[in-house]
Backbone bond lengths (Angstrom), bond angles and torsions (degrees), N, CA, C in turn:
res aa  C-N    CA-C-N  psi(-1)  N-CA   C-N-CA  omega(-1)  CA-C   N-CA-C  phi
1 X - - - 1.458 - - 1.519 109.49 -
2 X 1.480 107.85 127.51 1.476 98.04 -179.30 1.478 129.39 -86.54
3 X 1.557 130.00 156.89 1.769 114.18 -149.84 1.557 90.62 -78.74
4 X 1.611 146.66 13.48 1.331 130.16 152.28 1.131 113.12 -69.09
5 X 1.602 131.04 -34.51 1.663 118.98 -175.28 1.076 99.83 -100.00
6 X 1.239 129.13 3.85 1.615 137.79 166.59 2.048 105.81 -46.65
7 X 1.894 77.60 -54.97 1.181 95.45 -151.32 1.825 112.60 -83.40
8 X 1.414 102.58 -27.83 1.513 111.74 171.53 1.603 126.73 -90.80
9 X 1.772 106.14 37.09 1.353 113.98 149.28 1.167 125.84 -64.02
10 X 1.173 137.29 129.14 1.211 150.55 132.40 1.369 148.91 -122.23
11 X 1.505 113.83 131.28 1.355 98.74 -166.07 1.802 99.94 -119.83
12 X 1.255 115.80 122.63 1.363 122.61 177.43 1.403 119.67 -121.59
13 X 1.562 90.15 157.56 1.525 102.36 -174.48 1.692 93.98 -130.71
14 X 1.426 93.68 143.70 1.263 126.40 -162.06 2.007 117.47 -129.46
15 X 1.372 100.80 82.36 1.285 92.78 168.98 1.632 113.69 81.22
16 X 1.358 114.20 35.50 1.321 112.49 -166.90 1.250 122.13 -81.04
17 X 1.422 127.68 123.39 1.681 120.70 176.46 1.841 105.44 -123.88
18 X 1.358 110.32 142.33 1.410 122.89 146.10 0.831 151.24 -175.22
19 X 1.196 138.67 143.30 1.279 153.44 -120.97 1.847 104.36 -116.18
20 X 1.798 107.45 154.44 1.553 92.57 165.71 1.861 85.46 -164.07
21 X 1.377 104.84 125.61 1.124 89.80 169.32 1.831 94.37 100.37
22 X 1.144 121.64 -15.27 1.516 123.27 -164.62 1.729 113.76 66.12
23 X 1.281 93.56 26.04 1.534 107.45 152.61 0.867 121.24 -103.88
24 X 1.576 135.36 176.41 1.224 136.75 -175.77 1.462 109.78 -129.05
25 X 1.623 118.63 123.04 1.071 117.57 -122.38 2.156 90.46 -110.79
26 X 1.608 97.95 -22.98 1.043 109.50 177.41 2.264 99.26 167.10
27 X 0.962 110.23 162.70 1.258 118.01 -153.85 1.837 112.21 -169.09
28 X 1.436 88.61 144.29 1.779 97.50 -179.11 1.556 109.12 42.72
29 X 1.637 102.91 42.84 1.478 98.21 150.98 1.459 126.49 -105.24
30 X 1.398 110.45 141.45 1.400 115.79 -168.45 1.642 101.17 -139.22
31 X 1.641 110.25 150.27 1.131 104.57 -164.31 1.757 102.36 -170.17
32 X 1.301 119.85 154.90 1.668 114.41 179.82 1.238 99.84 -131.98
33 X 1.282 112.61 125.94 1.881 115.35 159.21 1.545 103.79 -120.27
34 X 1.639 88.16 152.44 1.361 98.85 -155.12 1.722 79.45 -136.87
35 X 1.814 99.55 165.04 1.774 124.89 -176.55 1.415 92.59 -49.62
36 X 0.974 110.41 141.17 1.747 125.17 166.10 1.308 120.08 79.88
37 X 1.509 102.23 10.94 1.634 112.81 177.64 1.513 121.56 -90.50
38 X 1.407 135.20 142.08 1.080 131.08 -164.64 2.037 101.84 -142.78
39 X 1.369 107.96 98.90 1.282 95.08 -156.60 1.999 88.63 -129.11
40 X 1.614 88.42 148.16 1.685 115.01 -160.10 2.037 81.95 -85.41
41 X 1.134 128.49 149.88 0.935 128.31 139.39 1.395 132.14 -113.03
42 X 1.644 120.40 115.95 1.600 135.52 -139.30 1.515 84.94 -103.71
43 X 2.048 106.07 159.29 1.073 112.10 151.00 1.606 113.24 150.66
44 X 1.181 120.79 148.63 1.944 98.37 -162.57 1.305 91.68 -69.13
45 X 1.383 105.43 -169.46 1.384 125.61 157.72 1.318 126.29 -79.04
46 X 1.483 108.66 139.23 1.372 120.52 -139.68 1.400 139.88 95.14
47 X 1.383 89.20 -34.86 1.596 115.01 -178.22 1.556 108.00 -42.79
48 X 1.057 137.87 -64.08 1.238 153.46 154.58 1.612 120.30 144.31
49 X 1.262 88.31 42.50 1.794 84.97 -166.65 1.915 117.94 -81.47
50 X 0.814 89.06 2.93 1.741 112.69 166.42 1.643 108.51 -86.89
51 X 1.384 96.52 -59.58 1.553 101.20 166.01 1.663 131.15 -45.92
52 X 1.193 101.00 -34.71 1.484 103.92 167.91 1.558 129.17 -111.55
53 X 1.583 105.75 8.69 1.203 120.92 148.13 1.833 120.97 -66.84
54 X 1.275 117.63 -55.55 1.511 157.27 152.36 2.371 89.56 -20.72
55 X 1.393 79.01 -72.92 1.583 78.16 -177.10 1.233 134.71 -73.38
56 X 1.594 133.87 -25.29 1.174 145.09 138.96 1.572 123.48 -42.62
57 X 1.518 126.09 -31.51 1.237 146.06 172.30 1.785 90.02 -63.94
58 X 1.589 119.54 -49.42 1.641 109.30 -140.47 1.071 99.76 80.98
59 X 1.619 145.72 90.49 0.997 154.31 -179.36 1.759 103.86 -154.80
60 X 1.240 102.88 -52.99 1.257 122.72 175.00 1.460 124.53 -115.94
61 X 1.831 112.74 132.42 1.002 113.24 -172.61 2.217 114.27 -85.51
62 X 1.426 83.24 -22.67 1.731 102.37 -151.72 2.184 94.96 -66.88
63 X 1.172 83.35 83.26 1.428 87.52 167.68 1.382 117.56 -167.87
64 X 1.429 136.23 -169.13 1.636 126.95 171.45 1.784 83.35 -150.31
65 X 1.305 98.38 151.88 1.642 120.82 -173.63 1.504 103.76 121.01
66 X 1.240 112.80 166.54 1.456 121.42 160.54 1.709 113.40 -114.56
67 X 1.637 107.85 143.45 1.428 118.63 137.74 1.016 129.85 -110.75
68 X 1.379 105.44 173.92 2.098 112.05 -145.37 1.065 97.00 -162.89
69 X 1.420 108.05 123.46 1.559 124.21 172.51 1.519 104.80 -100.38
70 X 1.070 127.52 141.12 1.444 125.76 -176.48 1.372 112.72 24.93
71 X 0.948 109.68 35.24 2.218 132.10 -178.93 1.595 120.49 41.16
72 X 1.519 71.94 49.28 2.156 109.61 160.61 1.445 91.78 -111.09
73 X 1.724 92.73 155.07 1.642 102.04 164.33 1.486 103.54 -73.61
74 X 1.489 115.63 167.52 1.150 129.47 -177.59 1.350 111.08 -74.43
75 X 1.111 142.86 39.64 1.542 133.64 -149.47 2.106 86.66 -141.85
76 X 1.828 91.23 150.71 1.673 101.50 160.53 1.711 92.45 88.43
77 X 1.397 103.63 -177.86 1.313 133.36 -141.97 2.252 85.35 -77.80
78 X 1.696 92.29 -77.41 1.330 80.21 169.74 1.504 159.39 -24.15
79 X 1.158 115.55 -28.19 1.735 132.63 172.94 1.222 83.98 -102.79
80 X 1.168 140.80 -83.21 1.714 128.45 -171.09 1.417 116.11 -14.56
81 X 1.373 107.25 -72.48 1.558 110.32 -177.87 1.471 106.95 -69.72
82 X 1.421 126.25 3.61 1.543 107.38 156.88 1.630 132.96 -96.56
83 X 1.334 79.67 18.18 1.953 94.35 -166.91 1.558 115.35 -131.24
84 X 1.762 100.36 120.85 1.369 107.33 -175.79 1.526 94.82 -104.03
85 X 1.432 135.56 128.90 1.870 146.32 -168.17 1.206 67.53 -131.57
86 X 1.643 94.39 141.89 1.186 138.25 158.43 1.832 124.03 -148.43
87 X 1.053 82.11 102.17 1.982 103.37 -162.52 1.580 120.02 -94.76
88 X 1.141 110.96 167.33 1.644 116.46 163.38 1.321 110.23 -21.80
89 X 1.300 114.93 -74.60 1.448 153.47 172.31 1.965 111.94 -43.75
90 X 1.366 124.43 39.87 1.440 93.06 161.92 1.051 150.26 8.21
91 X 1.205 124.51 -41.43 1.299 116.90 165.07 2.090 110.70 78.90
92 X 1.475 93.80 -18.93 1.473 107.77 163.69 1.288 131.74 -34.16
93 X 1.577 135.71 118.68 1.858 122.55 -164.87 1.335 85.60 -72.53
94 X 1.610 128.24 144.77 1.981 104.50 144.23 1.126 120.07 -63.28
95 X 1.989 127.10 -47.97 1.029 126.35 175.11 1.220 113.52 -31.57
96 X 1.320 147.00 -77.73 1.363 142.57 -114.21 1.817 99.63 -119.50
97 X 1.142 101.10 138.07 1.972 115.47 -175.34 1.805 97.74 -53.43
98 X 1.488 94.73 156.49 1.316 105.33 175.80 1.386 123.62 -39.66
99 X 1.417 113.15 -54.82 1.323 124.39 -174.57 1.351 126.65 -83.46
100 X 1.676 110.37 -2.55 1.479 136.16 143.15 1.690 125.51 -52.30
101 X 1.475 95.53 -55.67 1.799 112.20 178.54 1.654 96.39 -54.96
102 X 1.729 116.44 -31.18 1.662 89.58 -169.98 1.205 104.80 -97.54
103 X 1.627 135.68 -33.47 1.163 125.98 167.04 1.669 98.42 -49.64
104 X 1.265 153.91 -65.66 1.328 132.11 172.16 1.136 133.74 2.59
105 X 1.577 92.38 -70.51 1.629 116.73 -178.71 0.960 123.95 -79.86
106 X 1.515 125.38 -19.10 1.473 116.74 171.69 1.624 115.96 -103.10
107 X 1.526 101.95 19.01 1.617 106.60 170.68 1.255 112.54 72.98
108 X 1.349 139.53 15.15 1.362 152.26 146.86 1.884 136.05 -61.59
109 X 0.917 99.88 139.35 1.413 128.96 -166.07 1.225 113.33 -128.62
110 X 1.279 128.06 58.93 1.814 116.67 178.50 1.442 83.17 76.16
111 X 1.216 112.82 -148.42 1.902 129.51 -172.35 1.610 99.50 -87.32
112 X 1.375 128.86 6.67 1.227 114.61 -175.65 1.683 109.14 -96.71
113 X 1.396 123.30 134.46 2.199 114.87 171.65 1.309 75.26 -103.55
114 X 1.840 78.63 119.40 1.377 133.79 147.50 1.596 126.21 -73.56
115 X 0.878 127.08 -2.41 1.604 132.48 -151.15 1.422 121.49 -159.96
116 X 1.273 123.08 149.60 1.507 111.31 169.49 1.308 135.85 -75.40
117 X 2.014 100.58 3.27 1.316 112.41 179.07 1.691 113.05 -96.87
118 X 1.986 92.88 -16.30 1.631 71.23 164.65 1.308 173.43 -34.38
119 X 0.978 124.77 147.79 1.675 104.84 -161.38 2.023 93.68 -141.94
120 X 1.084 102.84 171.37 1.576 114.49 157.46 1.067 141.27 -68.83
121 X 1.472 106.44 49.03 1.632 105.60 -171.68 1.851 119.35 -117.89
122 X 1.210 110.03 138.30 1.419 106.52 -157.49 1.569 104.21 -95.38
123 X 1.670 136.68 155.29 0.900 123.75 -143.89 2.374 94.35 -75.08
124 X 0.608 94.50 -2.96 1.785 108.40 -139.48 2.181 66.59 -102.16
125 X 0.672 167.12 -46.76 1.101 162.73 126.40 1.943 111.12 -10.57
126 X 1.292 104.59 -56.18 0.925 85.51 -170.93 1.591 133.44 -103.05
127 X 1.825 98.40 25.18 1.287 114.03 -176.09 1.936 72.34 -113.06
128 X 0.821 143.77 -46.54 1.596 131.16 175.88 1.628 110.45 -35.06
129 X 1.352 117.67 -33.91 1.556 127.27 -173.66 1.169 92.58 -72.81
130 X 1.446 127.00 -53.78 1.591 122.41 -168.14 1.082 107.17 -78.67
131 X 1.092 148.06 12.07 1.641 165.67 146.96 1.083 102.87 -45.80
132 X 1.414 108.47 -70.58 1.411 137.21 -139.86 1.654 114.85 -89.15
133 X 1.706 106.23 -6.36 1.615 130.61 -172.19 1.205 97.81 -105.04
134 X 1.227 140.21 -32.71 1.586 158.91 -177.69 1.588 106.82 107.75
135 X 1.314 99.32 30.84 2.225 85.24 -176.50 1.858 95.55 -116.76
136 X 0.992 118.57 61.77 1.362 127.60 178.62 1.599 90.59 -90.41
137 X 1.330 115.29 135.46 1.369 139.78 -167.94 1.928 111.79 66.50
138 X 1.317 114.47 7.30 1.341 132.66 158.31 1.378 114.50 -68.86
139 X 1.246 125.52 -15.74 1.789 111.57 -157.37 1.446 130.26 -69.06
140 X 2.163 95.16 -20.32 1.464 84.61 -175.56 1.955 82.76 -124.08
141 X 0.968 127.93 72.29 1.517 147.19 150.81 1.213 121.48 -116.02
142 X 2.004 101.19 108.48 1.708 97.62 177.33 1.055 113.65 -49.82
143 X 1.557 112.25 142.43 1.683 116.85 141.21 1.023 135.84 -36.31
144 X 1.239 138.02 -20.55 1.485 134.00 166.14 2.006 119.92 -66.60
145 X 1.556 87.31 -29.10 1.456 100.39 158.78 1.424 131.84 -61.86
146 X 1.047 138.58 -18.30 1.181 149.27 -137.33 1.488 103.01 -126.91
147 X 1.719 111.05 155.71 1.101 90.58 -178.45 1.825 109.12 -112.17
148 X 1.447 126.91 178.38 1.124 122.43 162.75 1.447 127.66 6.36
149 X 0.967 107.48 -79.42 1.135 122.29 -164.93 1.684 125.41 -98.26
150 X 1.415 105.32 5.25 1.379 122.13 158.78 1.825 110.32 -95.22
151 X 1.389 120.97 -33.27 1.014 127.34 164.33 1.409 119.58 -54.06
152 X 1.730 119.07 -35.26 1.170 108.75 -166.30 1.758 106.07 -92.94
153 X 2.140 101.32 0.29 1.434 99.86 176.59 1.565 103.58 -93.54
154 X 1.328 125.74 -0.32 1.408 129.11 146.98 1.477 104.02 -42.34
155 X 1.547 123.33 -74.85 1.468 119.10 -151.35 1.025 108.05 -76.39
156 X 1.452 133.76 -18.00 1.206 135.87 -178.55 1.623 115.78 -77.37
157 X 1.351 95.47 -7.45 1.833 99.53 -172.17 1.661 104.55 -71.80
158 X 1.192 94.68 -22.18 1.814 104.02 -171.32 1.247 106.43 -59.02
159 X 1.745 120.35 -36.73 1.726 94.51 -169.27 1.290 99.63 -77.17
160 X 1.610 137.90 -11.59 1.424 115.49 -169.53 1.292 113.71 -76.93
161 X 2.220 114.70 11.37 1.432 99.84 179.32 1.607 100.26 -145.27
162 X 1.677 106.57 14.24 1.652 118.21 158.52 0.926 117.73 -63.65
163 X 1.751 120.35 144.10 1.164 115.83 -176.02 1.773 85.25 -137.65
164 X 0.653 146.73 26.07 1.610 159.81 99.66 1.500 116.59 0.93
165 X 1.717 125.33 98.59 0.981 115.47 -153.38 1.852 102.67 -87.20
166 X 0.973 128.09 -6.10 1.647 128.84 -172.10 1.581 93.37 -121.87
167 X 1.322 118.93 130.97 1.485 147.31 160.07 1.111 100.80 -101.83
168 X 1.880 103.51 128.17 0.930 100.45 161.24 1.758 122.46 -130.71
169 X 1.145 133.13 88.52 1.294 129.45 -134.77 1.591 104.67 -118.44
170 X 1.463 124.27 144.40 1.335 138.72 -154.99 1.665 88.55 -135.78
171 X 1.766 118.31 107.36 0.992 137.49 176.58 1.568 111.02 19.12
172 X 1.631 89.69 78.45 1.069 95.09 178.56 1.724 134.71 -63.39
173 X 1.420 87.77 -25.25 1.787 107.75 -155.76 1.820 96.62 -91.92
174 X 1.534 102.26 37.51 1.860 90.52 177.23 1.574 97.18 -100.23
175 X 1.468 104.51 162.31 0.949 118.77 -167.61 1.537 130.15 14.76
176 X 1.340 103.76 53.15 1.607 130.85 134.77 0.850 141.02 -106.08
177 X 1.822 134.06 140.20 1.569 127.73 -163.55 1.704 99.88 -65.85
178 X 1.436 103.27 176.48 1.587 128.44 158.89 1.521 102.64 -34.21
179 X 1.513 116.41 -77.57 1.035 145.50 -170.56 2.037 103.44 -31.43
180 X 1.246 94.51 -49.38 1.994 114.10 -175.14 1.312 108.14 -56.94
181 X 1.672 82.75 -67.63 1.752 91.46 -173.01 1.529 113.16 -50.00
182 X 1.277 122.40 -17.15 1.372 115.79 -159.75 1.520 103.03 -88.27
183 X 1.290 93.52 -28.27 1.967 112.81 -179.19 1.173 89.36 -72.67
184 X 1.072 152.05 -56.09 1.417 153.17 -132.52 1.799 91.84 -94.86
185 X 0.950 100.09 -23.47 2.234 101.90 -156.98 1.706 80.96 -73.61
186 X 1.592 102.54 -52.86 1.454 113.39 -175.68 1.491 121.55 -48.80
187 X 1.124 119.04 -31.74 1.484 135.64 -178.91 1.529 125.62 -64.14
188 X 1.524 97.86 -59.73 1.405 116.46 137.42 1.267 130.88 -27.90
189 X 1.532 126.54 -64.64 1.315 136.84 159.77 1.401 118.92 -12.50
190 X 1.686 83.73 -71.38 1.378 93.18 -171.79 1.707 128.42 -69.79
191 X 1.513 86.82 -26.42 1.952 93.91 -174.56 1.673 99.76 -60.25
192 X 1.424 102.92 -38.66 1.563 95.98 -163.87 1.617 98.84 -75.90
193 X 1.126 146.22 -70.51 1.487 151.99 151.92 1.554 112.09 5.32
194 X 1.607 116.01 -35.81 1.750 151.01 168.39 1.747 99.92 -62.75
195 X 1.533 112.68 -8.61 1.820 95.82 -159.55 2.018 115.81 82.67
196 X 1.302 100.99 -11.92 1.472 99.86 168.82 1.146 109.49 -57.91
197 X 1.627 99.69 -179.02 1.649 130.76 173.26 0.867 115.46 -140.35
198 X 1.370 132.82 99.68 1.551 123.97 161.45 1.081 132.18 -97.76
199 X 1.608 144.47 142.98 1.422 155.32 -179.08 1.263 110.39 -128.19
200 X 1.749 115.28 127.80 1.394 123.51 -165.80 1.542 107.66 -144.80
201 X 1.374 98.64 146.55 1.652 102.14 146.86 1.687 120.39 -103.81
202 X 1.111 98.09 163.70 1.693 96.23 178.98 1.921 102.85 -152.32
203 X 1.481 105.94 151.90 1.760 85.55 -178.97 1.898 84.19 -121.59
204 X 1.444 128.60 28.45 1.067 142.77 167.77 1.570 117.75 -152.44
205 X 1.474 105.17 149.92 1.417 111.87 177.53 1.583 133.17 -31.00
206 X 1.471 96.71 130.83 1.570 84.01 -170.29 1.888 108.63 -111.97
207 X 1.177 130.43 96.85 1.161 148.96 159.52 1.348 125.20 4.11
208 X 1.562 130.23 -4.00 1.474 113.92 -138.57 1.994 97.60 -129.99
209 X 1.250 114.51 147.41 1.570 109.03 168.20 1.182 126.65 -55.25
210 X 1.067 105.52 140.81 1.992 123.25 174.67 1.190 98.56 28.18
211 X 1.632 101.54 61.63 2.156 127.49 147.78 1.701 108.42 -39.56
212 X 0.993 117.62 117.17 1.389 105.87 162.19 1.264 112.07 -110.41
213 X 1.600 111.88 165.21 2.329 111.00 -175.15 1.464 70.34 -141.68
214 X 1.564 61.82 162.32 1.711 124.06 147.93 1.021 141.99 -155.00
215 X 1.183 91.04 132.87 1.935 88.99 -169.11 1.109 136.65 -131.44
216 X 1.612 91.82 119.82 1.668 103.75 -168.89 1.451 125.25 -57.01
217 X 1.260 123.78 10.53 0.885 121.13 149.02 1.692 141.27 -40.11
218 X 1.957 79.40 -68.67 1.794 84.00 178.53 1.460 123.19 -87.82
219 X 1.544 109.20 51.72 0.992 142.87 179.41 1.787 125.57 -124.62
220 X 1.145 109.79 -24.24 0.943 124.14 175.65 1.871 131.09 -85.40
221 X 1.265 102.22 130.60 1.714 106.16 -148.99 2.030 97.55 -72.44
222 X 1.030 113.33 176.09 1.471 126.42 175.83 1.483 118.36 -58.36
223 X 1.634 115.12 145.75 1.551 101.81 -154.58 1.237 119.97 -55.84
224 X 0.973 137.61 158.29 1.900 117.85 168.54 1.349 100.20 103.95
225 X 1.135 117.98 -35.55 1.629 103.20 -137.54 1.210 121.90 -82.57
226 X 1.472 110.87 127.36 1.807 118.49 -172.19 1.344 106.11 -72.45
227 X 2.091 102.19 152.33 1.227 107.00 165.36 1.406 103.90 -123.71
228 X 2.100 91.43 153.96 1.480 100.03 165.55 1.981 109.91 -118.31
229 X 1.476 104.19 29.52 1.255 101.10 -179.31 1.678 97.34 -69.50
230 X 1.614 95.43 157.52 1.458 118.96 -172.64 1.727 89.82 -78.15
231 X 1.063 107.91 119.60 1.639 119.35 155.39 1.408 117.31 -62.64
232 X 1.677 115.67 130.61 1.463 110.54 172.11 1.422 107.58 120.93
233 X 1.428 134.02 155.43 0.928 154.85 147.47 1.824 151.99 -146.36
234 X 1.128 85.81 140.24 1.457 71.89 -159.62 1.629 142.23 -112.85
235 X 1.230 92.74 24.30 2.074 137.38 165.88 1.525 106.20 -27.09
């Protein structure tokens, strides 16, 4: 990829509203991230900042506005394969050993892609990722074994072998030591420094140069207040 389309990523949001509950959860937010951006997403609880993680992913339909990846709707094979989510939810098999969940996920079979999410990654790479999470001598231990927070250094092994230019990650840094998060701050670093984009929540400090927010806060309509926006979209 050459560093001009490196550089003319963008992923925007346009006019965003939603509702839960026939409340309105936040509305007429609009916003541009661009390659090399690394942005905190702010806001109390409730706020919905999961919620509009959820919707930027394509996860969720229940909203009105558009997003735009290079100013396409977010929809189809293309924006998919540019997006690594990382949620509440792991997404972790229990059945299958650590180093199973990533051959999983990266659509692998021995040296053969299996999948349309495949990518180029060699197995010896991706026991280096589980290195690199702290579960080295973890690789062939089911997940059901494991606890919390070794599971969630399962899912986290993926960005050290995504090549997915937008992250999109939902507090990432729980239940990981000092030591993680700091690997992880670093990781970040680099994706964005890579021409990435990353978008995060955090319910603690986040470590990294020229952080950018937003916050769904000052987005959010007057207390009480009902909606009759049309749910749905269809981008």
């Amino acid at each position: 990829m050459s560093q001009s389309s490196v550089n003319q990523r963008v992923l925007s949001l346009r006019s965003l509203a939603c509702e839960r509950d026939e409340r309105l959860l936040f509305s007429d937010l609009s916003a541009n991230f661009e390659a090399g951006d690394i942005v905190q997403i702010l806001g109390s609880n409730g706020a919905g900042k999961t919620t509009l993680m959820r919707i930027i992913a394509g996860l969720s339909d229940s909203y009105t506005g558009e997003v735009l990846w290079n100013n396409a709707p977010h929809r189809g094979y293309d924006f998919f394969a540019s997006v690594l989510y990382f949620g509440h939810a792991t997404g972790v098999k229990q059945t299958l050993t650590a180093l199973e969940n990533l051959r999983w996920y990266f659509g692998l079979n021995g040296n053969k892609n299996t999948s349309a999410q495949a990518i180029d990654v060699s197995e010896a790479q991706l026991e280096a990722a589980l290195h690199k999470v702290g579960l080295a001598g973890y690789e062939d231990v089911p997940c059901h074994q494991m606890s919390a927070g070794q599971k969630r250094r399962v899912a986290l092994a993926r960005l050290y072998c995504s090549k997915a230019p937008i992250w999109l990650l939902d507090e990432p840094f729980t239940a990981i030591d000092v030591g993680g998060v700091q690997q992880l701050e670093g990781l970040i670093r680099a994706h964005a420094e890579s021409g990435g984009i990353v978008l995060l929540t955090s319910h603690q400090p986040v470590n990294v140069p020229n952080l950018k927010t937003v916050d769904i806060n000052q987005y959010r309509p007057s207390r009480g207040q009902k909606s009759d926006m049309a749910v749905g979209n269809d981008d």
